[in-house]
C-alpha positions as CSV (number, residue, x, y, z in Angstrom):
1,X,158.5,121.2,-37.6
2,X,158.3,120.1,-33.9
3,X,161.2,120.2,-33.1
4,X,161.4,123.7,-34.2
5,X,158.5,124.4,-32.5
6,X,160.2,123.0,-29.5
7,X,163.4,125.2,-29.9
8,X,161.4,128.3,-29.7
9,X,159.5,127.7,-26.9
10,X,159.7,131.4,-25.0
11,X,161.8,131.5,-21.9
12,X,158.2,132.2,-19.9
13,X,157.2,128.3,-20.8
14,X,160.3,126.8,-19.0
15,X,159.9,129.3,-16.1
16,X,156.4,128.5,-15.4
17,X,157.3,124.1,-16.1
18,X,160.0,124.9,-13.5
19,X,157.7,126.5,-10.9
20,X,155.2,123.9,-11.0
21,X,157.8,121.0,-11.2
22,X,159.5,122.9,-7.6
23,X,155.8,123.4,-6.3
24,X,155.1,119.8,-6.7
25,X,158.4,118.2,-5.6
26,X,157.9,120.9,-2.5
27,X,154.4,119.3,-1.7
28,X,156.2,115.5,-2.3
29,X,158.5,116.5,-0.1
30,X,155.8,117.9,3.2
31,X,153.6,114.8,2.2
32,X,156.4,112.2,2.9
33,X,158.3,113.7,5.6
34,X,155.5,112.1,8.2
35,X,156.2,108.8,6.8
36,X,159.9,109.0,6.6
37,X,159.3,110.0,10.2
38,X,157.0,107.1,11.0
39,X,159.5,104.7,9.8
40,X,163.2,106.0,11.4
41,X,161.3,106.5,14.6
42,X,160.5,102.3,14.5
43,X,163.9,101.3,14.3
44,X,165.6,103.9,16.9
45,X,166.4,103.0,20.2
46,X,164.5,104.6,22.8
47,X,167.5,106.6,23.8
48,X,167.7,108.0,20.2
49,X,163.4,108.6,20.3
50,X,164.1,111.3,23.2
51,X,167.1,112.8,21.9
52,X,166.7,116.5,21.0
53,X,167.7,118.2,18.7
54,X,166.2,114.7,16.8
55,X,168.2,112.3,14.4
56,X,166.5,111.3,11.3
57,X,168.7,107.9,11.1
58,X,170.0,105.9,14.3
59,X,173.2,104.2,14.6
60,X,171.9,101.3,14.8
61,X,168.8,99.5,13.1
62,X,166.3,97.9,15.8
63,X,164.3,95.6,14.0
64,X,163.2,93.8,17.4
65,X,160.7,97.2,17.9
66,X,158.6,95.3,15.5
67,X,158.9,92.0,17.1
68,X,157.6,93.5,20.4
69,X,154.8,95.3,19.0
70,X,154.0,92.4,17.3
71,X,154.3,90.7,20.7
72,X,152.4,93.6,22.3
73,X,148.7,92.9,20.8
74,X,147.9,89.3,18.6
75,X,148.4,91.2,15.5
76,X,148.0,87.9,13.1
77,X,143.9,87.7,14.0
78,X,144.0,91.3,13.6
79,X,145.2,91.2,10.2
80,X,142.8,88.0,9.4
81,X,139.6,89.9,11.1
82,X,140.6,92.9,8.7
83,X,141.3,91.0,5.4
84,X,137.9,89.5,5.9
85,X,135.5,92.0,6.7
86,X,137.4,94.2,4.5
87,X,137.6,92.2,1.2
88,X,134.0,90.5,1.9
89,X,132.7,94.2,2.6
90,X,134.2,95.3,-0.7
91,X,132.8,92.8,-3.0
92,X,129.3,93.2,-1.5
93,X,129.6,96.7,-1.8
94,X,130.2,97.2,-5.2
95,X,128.0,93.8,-6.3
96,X,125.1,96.2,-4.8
97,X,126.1,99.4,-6.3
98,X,126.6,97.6,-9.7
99,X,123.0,96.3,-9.7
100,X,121.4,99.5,-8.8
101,X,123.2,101.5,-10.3
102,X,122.8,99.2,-13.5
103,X,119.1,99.4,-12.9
104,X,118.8,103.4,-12.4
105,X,120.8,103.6,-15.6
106,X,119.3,101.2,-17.8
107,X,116.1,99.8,-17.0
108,X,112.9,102.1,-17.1
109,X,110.8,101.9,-14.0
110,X,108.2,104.0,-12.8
111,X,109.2,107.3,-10.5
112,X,113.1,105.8,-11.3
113,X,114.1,109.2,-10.9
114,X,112.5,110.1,-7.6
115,X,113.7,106.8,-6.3
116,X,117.6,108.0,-7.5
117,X,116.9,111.4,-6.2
118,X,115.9,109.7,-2.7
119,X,118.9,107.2,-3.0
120,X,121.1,110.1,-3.3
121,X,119.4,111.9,-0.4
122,X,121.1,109.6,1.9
123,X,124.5,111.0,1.1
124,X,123.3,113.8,2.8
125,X,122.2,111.7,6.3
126,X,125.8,111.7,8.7
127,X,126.5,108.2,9.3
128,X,126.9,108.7,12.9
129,X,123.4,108.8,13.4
130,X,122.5,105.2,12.3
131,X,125.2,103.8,14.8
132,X,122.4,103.3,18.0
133,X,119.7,101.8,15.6
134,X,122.2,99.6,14.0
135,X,123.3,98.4,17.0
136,X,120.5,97.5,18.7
137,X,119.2,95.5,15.9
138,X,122.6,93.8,16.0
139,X,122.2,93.0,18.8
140,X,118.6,91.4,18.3
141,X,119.7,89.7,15.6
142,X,123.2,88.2,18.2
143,X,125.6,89.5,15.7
144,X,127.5,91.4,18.1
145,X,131.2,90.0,18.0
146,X,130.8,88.5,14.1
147,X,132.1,89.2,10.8
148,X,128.8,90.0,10.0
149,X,128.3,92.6,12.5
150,X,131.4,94.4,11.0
151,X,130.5,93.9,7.7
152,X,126.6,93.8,6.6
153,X,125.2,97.4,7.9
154,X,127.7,98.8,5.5
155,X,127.5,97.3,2.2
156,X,125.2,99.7,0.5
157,X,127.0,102.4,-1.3
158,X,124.9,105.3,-2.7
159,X,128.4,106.8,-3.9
160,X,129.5,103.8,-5.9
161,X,125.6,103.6,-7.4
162,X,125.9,107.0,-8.3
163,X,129.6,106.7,-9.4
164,X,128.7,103.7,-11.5
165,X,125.2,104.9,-13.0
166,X,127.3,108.1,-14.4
167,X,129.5,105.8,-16.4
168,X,127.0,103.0,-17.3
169,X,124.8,106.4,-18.9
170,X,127.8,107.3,-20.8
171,X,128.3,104.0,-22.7
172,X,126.8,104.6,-25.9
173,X,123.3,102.8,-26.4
174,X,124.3,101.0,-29.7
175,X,126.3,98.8,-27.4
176,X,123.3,97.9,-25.5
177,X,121.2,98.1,-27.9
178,X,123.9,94.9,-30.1
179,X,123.6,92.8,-26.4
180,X,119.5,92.7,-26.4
181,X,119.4,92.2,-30.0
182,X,122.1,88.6,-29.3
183,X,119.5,87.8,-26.7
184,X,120.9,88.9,-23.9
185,X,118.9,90.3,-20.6
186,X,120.1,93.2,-18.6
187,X,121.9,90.5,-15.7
188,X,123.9,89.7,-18.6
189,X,124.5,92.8,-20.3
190,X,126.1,94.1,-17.4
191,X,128.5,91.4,-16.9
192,X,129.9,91.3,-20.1
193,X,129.3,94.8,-21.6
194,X,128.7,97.7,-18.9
195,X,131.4,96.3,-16.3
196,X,134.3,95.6,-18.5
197,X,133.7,98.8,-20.1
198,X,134.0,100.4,-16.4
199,X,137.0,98.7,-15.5
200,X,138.7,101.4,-14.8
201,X,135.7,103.2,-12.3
202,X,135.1,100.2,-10.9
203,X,139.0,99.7,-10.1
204,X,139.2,103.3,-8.4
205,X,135.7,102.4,-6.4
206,X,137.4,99.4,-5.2
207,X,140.4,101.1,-3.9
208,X,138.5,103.8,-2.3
209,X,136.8,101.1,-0.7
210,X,139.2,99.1,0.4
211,X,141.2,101.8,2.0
212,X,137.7,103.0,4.1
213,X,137.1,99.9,5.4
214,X,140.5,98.9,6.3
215,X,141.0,102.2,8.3
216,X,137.3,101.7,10.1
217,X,137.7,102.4,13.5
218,X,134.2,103.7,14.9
219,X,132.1,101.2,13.3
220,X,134.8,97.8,14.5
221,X,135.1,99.3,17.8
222,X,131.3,99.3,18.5
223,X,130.4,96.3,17.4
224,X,133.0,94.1,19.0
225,X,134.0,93.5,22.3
226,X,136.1,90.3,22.5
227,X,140.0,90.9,21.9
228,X,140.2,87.9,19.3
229,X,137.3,89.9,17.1
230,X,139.3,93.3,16.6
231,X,140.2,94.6,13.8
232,X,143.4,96.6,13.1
233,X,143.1,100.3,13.2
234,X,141.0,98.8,17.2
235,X,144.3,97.0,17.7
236,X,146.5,100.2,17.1
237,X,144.5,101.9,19.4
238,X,145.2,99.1,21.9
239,X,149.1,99.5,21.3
240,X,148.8,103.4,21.8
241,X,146.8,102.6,25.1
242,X,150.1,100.9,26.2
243,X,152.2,103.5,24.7
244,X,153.6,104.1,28.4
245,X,154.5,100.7,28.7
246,X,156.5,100.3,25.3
247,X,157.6,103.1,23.9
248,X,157.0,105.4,20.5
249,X,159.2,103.3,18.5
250,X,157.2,100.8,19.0
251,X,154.2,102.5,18.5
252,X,155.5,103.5,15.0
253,X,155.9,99.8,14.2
254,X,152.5,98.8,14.9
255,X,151.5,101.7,12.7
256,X,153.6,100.5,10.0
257,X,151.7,97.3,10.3
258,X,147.8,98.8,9.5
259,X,150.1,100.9,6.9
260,X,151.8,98.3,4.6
261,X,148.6,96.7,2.9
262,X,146.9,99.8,2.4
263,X,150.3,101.0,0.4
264,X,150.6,97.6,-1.6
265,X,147.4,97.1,-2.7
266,X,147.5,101.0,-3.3
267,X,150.5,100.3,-6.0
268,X,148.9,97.3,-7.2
269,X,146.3,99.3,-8.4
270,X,147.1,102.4,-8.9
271,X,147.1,101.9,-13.1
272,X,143.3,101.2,-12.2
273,X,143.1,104.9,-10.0
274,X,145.1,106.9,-12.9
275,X,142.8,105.5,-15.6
276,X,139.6,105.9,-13.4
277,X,140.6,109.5,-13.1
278,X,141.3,110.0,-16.6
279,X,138.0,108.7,-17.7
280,X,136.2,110.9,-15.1
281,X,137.9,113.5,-16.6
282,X,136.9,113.0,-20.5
283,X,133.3,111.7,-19.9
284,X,132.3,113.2,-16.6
């Protein structure tokens, strides 16, 4: 019968699977053009960067481009000042958002709703405006040029509380209802019953994450002024400040460098995103 079925789809059906099938290849295609760009251009010879009309592959591979923007900024503290305020800013960002959004979901509190409703009031507040105050209390406080610095004015998350709480409220309440009757208290019950049921939220909140804070720029920049405490997207900005001195292609390969991570860990979890999605979809 389905195959029948199949058989005797009209000729409309295929049209309109073929449109969208040429609409999304077409948007595959103006989406990774930029990168294929990115990546030819760091390996071209300078002669082959100026050429017009432009070549999309040069004669000859230059891997050295990337040895000399390497060579241009000290990339390797870069990379260690990044992985460290962005993985320690990560997990403190969602441990937060996973306890109150646990809390506004689960445990009953007086005015918990105006609280949530104030909570989510602060989405609304650009965070540009708590850069001077944050600062100077920084400062105060002699974190300028620390990991701390970077990371601590930026590990509350009212979008992962309010991502979280939506899920935690659709677990069904028999479920929590089975952990308090085995004895266990609401620390507990989120460990081992609200959070593994969330895996896949919690996965797509710690990409989104991830990516944010390895891409700060404002925030890095600000808050450190020694070379040695930079983090990448900063030292970028330094290469493209002495763009004049070594050329686009190398430019392009100290782009590709801030790149890379963001696209492995990106493919590493992107089983998390697509399942994160789908379960926004059903339940949201």
């Amino acid at each position: 019968m389905r195959r029948a079925a199949i058989k005797h789809r009209p000729l409309k059906w295929y049209a309109g699977r073929t449109f969208i099938h040429a609409i999304l290849m077409l948007a595959t295609i103006i989406i990774g053009l930029p990168f294929l760009w990115m990546l030819t251009t760091a390996i071209k010879s300078p002669a082959e960067v100026a050429m017009f009309p432009p070549i999309w592959w040069p004669e000859t591979v230059r891997w050295d481009n990337f040895v000399k923007a390497w060579n241009t900024a000290p990339f390797g503290r870069f990379y260690i000042n990044s992985i460290v305020t962005s993985v320690s800013g990560v997990f403190l960002e969602v441990a937060i958002a996973a306890l109150s959004a646990y809390a506004f979901a689960r445990i009953r509190f007086k005015y918990r709703d105006f609280f949530f409703l104030v909570m989510l009031a602060a989405m609304m507040i650009p965070g540009q405006i708590a850069l001077i105050p944050n600062y100077v209390i920084l400062a105060k406080l002699k974190w300028i040029n620390t990991y701390q610095g970077i990371v601590i004015p930026h590990v509350s998350s009212v979008f992962g509380a309010f991502l979280l709480r939506q899920y935690f409220l659709s677990v069904p309440s028999s479920l929590y209802d089975a952990a308090e009757i085995d004895g266990l208290g609401h620390l507990k019950t989120m460990f081992y019953v609200a959070l593994p049921l969330a895996r896949p939220v919690l996965g797509t909140l710690v990409l989104y994450l991830f990516i944010s804070k390895w891409n700060s720029y404002l925030w890095p920049l600000i808050v450190t002024t020694k070379q040695h405490m930079r983090t990448l997207p900063v030292g970028l900005a330094m290469v493209r400040s002495a763009e004049y001195s070594i050329g686009p292609e190398h430019l392009m390969a100290a782009s590709i460098f801030v790149l890379v991570p963001v696209l492995v860990v990106y493919f590493i979890a992107q089983k998390q995103l697509i399942e994160g999605i789908a379960a926004g979809a059903v339940k949201g």
